[in-house]
C-alpha positions in Angstrom: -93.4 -32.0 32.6 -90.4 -29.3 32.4 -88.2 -29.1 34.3 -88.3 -25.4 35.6 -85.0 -23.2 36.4 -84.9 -21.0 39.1 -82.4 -18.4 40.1 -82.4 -18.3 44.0 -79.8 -14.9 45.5 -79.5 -11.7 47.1 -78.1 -8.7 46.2 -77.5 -4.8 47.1 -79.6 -2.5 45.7 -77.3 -2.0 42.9 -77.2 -5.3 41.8 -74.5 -6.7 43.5 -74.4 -10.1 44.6 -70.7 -10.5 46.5 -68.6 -7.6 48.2 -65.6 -7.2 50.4 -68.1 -7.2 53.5 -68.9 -10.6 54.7 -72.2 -11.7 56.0 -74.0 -9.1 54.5 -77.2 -10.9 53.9 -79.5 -10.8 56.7 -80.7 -13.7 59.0 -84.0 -13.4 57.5 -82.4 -13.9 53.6 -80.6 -16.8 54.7 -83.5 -18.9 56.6 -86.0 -18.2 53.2 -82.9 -19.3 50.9 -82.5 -22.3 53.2 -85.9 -22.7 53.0 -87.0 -22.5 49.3 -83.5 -24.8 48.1 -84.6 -27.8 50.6 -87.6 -27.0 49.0 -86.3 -27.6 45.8 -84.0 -30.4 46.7 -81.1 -29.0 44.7 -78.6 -26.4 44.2 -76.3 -25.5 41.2 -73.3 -23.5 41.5 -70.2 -22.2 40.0 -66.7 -23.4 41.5 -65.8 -20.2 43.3 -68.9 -19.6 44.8 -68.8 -23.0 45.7 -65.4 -22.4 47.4 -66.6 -19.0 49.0 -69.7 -21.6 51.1 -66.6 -24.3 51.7 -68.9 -26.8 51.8 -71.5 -28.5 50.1 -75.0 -27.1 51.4 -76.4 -30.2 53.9 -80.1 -31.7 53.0 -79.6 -30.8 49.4 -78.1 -32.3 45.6 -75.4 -29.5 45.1 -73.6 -29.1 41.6 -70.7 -27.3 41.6 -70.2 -26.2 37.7 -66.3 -26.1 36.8 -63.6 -26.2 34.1 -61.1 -28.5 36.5 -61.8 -32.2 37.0 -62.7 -33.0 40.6 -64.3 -36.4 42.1 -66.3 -36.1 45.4 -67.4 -39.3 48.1 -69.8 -37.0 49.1 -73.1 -38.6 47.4 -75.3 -35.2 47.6 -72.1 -33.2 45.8 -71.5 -33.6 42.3 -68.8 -31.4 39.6 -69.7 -31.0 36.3 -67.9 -29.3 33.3 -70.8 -29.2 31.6 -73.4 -26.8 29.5 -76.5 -25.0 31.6 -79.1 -27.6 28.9 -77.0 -30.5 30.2 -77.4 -29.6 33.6 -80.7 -29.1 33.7 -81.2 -32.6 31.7 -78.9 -33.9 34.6 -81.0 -32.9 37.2 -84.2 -34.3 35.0 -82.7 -37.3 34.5 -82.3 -37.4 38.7 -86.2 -37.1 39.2 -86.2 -33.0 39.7 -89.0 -31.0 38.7 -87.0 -27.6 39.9 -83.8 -26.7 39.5 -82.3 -23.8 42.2 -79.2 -22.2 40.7 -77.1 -20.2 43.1 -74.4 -18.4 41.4 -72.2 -16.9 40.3 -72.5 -13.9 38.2 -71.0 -16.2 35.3 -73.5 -19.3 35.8 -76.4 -17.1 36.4 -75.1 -15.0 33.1 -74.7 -18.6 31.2 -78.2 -19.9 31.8 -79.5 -16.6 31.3 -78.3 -16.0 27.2 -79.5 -19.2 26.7 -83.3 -18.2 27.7 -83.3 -21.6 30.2 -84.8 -19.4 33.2 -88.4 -19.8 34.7 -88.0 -18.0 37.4 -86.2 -15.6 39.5 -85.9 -15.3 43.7 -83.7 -12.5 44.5 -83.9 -10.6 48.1 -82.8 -7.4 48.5 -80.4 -6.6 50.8 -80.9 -2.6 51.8 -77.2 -1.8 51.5 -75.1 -0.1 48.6 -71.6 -1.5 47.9 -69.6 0.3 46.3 -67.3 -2.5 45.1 -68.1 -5.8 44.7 -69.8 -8.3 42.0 -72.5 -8.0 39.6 -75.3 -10.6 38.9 -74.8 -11.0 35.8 -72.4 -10.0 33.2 -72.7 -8.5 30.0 -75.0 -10.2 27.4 -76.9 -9.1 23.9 -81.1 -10.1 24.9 -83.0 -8.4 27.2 -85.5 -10.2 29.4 -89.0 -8.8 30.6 -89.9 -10.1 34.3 -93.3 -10.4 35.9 -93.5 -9.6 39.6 -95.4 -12.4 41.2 -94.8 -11.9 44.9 -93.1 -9.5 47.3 -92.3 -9.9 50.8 -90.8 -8.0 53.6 -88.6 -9.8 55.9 -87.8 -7.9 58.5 -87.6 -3.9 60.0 -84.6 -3.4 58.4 -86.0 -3.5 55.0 -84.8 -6.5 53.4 -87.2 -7.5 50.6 -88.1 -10.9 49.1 -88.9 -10.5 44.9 -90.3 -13.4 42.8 -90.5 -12.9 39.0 -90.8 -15.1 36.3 -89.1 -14.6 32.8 -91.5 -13.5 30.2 -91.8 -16.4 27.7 -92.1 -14.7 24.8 -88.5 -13.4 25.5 -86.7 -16.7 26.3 
């Protein structure tokens, strides 16, 4: 069996996924992330956004992806300088079936051009920052989604999307 990569985050309605405001993500987003990555078991993430959390997330593997050599005691946190196909064979080789990656806008833009993608989670957030970072930077493909679920999670608006990544374009 695959192992299948899935994109879990939130963002503003113009595709932003960090911005000067902090805690901009509602309750709601936060309990369904915590949620879905237990779910999973696993979470991989760059080394700023790991540094923006300041922790590793409790109850899961974390992977913090980065350039700079660090070593950990933590047994559920692990640093990698490593490509998104040997992180996911990482993770394989560890027993997971699913793979939750987390962030950054370059992580998520690395295992994106390389068509490695199953699926992708994103809530969003009913705000519109006017500064602040993208999901994903700049890349040559394109990639068709399929809408498989949408939920509202609260009054406010906030909106739950699942979509998988067309095959035929990965």
């Amino acid at each position: 069996m695959e192992t299948r990569v899935i994109f879990v985050f939130a963002m503003d309605l113009t595709g932003k996924i960090a911005s000067p405001l902090k805690d901009w993500n509602s309750k709601e987003d936060r309990e369904n992330f915590k949620e879905i990555t237990k779910r999973i078991g696993n979470v991989v993430m760059g080394r700023v956004t790991f540094e923006e959390i300041g922790r590793p997330l409790p109850e899961r593997f974390n992977v913090v992806l980065s350039r700079r050599t660090y070593s950990s005691k933590d047994p559920l946190l692990t640093f990698l300088n490593a490509s998104p196909e040997d992180v996911v064979q990482f993770l394989k080789d560890k027993g997971f079936k699913e793979i939750a990656v987390i962030g950054g806008k370059t992580v998520f833009t690395e295992f994106l051009k390389r068509g490695i993608v199953d699926e992708i989670f994103v809530t969003l957030e009913p705000y519109i920052f006017g500064e602040g970072i993208s999901a994903f930077g700049e890349f040559e493909r394109w990639f068709p989604l399929k809408l498989l679920e949408t939920k509202r999670l609260n009054e406010k608006g906030t909106l739950f999307l699942k979509y998988s990544v067309e095959k035929s374009h990965r």
